[in-house]
N, C-alpha and C positions, 0 to 999 in steps of 0.2 A: 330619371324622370324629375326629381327634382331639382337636379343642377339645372335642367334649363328652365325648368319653373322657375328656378332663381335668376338665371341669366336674363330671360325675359322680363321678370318683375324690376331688374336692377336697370335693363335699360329704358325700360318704362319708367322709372321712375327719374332716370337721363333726361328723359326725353321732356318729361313734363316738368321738371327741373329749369332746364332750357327753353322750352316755352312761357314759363312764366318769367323770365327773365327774360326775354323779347318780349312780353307783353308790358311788363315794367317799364324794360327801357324804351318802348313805343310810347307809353304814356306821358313819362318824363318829356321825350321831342315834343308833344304837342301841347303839353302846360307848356312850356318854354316857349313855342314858337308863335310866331306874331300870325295874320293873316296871310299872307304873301305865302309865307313859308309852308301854311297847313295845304293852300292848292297844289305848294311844290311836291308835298309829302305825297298826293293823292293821285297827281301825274305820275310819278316816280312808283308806286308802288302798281295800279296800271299797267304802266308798261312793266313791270315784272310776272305780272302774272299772264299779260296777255304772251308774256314771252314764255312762260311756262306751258301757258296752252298750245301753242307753233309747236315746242320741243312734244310735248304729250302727243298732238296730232304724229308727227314723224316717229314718232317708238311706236303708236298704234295704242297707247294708253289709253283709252275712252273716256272712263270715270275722272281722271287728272285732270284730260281736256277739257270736258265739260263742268267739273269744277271751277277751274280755275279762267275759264270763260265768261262763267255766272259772276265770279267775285269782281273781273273786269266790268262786268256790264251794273252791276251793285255800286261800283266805284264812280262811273259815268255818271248813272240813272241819281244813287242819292247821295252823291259826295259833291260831284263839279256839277251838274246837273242844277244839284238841289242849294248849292251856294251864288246861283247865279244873280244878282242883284235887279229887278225892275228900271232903275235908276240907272244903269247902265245904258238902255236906252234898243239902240239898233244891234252893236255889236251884243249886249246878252243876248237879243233876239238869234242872233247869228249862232252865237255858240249855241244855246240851246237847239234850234235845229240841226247844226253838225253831231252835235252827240245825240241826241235822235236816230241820224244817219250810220253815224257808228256803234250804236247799239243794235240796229238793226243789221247791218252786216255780219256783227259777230255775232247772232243769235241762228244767222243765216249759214255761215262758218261753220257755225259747230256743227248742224244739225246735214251737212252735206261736207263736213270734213275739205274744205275750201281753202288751203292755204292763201292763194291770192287775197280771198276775202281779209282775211287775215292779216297778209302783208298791207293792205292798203289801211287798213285802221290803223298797223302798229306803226306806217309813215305818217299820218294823219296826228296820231297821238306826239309822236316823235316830235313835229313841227311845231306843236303846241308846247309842249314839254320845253324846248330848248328858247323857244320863245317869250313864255312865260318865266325862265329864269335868267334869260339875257335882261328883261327890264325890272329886276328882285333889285337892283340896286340903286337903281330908277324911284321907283316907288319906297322903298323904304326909305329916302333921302324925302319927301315928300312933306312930311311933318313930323313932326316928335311927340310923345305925349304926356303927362304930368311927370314922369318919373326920367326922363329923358329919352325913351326906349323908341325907335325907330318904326315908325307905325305908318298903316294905309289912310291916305284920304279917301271918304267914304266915297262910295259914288265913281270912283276914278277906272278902275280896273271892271267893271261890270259885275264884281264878286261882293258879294255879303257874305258873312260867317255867323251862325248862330252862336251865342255863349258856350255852347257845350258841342263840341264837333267828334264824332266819335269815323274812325276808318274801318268800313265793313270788317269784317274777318274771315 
């Protein structure tokens, strides 16, 4: 009884070992990263988890899929969503109604287990995702900022960043 008490506490204590060490080195990426980069992180981690929830739906996992649904639509709703700039103009308009459209789907996905629904956000997402870093090099050629460092002109990409940008969890 107590060897697995200890086996469990030791990989428990693995595990959260490990976690905080991804949550560190998550932190680290985002003081480091410029603008450009923090929508890349949010695309990117998005499509991970919506791809978690496809994989959860097909093993029949519920609680996974539906976890990791929610953190997709958290991601949407107040990461790209909530970054999106007024001052962009027609295309913020645009994006924020797309992700609208794609939160609604996957809310619609999970709750009727929809793969298509599914598939059609994570193509959606996809398009955005490769597109959004096909012009990372674009945009950060754009302007420089006191310290040399490769930065957004405001206004340009439809996206503003708050000072303090934290990625659901």
């Amino acid at each position: 009884m107590y060897a697995s008490r200890f086996a469990f506490s030791g990989q428990s204590a693995r595990s959260a070992s490990a976690s905080s060490y991804r949550d560190l080195e998550l932190e680290s990426s985002v003081m480091h990263a410029d603008a450009h980069r923090l929508i890349e992180m949010l695309y990117d981690e998005a499509a991970t988890r919506l791809a978690l929830a496809r994989a959860a739906l097909r093993d029949g996992r519920v609680a996974v899929k539906g976890e990791a649904t929610g953190r997709t639509v958290r991601i949407l709703e107040e990461g790209l969503k909530a970054s999106l700039d007024a001052r962009g103009g027609e295309l913020a308009g645009n994006m924020r109604v797309l992700y609208d459209y794609m939160m609604q789907r996957l809310l619609r996905a999970n709750a009727a287990n929809d793969d298509d629904a599914y598939a059609e956000v994570a193509g959606l997402l996809d398009d955005l995702r490769q597109a959004w870093k096909e012009i990372g090099p674009q945009v950060r050629g754009v302007r420089r900022d006191a310290a040399g460092t490769p930065g957004m002109q405001p206004g340009t990409t439809g996206y503003s960043l708050p000072a303090t940008v934290s990625v659901p969890a």
